[in-house]
C-alpha atoms as one frame of an Amber mdcrd trajectory, in Angstrom:
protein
 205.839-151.549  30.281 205.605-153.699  33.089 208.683-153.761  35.875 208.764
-157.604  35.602 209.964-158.373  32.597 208.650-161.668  31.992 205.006-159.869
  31.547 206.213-158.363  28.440 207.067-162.069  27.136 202.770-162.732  27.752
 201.869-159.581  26.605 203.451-160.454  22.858 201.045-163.549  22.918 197.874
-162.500  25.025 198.236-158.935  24.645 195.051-158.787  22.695 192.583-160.466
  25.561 193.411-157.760  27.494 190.163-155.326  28.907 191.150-151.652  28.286
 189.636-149.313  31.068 189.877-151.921  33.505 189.516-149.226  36.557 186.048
-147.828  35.071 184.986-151.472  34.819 185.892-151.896  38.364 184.058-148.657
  39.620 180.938-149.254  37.263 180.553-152.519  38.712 180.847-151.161  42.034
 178.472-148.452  42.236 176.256-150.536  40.775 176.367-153.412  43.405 175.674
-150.395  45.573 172.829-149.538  44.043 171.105-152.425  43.812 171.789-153.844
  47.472 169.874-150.657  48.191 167.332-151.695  46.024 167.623-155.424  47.249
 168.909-155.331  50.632 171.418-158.463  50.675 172.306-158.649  47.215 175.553
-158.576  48.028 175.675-162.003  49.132 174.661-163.386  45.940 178.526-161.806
  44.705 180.268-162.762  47.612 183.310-165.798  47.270 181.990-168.458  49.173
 183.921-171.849  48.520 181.059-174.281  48.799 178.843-172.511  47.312 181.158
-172.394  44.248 181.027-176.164  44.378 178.022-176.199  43.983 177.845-174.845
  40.379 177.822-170.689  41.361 180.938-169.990  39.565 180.373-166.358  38.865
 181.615-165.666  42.474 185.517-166.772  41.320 185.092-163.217  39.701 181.918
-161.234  41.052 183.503-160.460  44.498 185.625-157.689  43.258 182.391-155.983
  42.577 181.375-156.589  46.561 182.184-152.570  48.010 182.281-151.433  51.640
 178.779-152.372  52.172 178.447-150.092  55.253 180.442-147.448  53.928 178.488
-144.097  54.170 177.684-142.608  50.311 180.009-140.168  50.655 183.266-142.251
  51.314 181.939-144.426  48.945 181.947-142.270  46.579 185.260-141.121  47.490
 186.206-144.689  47.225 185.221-145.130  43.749 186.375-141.710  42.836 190.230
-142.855  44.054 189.934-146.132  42.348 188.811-144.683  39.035 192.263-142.476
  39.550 194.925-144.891  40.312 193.575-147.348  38.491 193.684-144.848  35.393
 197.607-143.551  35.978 198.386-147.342  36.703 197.067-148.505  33.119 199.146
-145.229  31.437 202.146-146.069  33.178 201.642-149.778  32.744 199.399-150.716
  29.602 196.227-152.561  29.837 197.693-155.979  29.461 199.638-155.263  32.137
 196.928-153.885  34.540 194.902-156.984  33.674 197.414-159.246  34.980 198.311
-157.605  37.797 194.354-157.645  39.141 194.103-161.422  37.622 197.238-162.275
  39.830 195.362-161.192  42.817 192.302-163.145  42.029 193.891-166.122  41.491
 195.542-166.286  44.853 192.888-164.729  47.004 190.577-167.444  45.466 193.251
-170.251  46.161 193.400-169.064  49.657 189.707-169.155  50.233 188.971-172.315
  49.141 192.121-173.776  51.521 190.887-171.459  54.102 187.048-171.104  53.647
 185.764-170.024  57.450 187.976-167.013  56.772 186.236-164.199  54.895 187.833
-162.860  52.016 188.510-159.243  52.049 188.538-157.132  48.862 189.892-154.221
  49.900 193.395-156.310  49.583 193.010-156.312  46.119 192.687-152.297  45.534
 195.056-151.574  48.646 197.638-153.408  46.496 196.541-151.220  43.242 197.555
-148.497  45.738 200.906-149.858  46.291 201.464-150.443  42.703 200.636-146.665
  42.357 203.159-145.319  44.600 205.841-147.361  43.452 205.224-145.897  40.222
 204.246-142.669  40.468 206.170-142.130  43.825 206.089-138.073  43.665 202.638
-137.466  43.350 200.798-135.864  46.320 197.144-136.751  47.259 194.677-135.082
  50.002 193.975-137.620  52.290 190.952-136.913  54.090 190.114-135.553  56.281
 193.432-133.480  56.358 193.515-131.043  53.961 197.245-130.693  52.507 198.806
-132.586  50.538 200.692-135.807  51.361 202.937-138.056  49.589 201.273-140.731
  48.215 204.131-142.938  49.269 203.958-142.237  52.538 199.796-142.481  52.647
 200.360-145.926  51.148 202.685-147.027  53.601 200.644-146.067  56.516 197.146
-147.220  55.142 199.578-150.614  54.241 200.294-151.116  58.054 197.237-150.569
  59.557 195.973-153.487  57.328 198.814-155.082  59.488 197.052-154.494  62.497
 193.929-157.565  62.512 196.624-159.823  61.531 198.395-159.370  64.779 195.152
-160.033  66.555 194.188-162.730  63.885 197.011-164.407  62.347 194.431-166.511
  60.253 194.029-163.417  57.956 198.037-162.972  57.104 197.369-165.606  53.815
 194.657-163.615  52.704 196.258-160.820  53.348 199.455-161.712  51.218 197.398
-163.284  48.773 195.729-159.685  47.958 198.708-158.133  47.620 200.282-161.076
  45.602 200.369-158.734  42.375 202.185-156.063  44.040 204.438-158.596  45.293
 204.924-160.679  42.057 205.220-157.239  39.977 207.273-154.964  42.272 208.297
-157.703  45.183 211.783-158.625  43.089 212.870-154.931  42.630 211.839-153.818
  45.986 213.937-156.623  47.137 217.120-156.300  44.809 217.020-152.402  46.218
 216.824-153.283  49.652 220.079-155.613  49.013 222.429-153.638  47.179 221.152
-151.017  50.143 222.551-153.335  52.728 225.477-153.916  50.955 226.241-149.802
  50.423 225.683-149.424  54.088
């Protein structure tokens, strides 16, 4: 069940379009963008969301630049990468339901793909999308504990989310171009969570 309610109203009519495993799908497609970049050095850019080139009739990239990884990650933090991904993306569709993951990924999409086409010198940056997985994660499965490496005890995943969260902050200081894309990568984190977060932080202020 989703914590915005108004997701369970969709899921009772499009409940049944929804992809189960969407996390595996995500890593699968991942690794294997790797893979063949290695094989065919500049792939990549054939996946990438690039506005005009969209224009032009290359539609695929709307979707296809989820599957763009770190392309300079080293193969062991990739893998890592992947290996995390397949994990939260797993507990998220448990605790949520498929229909629900779907949505909150699709929400994502949409805006990041808005945003590039009203701002398309700025690159778009995927790692939004799964750093806002993350967030969903912790909000919903706030006392798990995850090794973060390279530290080797475990941390709160809360508290690794929030820090990893505001060093994303830190370009956007230097470049405040990025904040839409930025917000627009997190938009189902804030669409899903963003109204409970915010009715907490009130009746908070009015306590104190």
């Amino acid at each position: 069940m989703s914590p915005a309610g108004w997701t369970d109203f969709l899921e009772r009519h499009f409940g049944r379009w929804s992809f189960p495993h969407l996390a595996r799908g995500l890593v699968a497609m991942n690794a294997a963008s790797w893979l063949l970049n290695l094989a065919s050095p500049g792939f990549l850019s054939t996946l990438k969301l690039e506005p005009a080139l969209v224009l032009q009739g290359e539609f695929w990239r709307v979707i296809t630049f989820i599957f763009v990884p770190p392309s300079s990650a080293h193969p062991v933090f990739f893998f890592l990468f992947l290996w995390f991904l397949w994990s939260i993306g797993e507990a998220l569709e448990e605790t949520l339901g498929s229909f629900h993951l779907n949505l909150y990924l699709f929400v994502s999409m949409a805006a990041v793909v808005a945003v590039s086409f009203l701002q398309p010198a700025v690159p778009v940056n995927s790692f939004y999308l799964f750093n806002s997985l993350f967030l969903g994660f912790a909000i919903t499965l706030p006392d798990q504990k995850i090794f973060f490496f390279p530290i080797p005890i475990p941390l709160p995943v809360t508290w690794v989310a929030g820090v990893t969260s505001a060093l994303l902050l830190v370009p956007v200081f230097f470049g405040p171009a990025l904040l839409p894309g930025l917000l627009a990568g997190h938009a189902g984190f804030l669409t899903f969570f963003g109204p409970g977060l915010w009715e907490a932080l009130l009746a908070r202020i009015r306590r104190d």
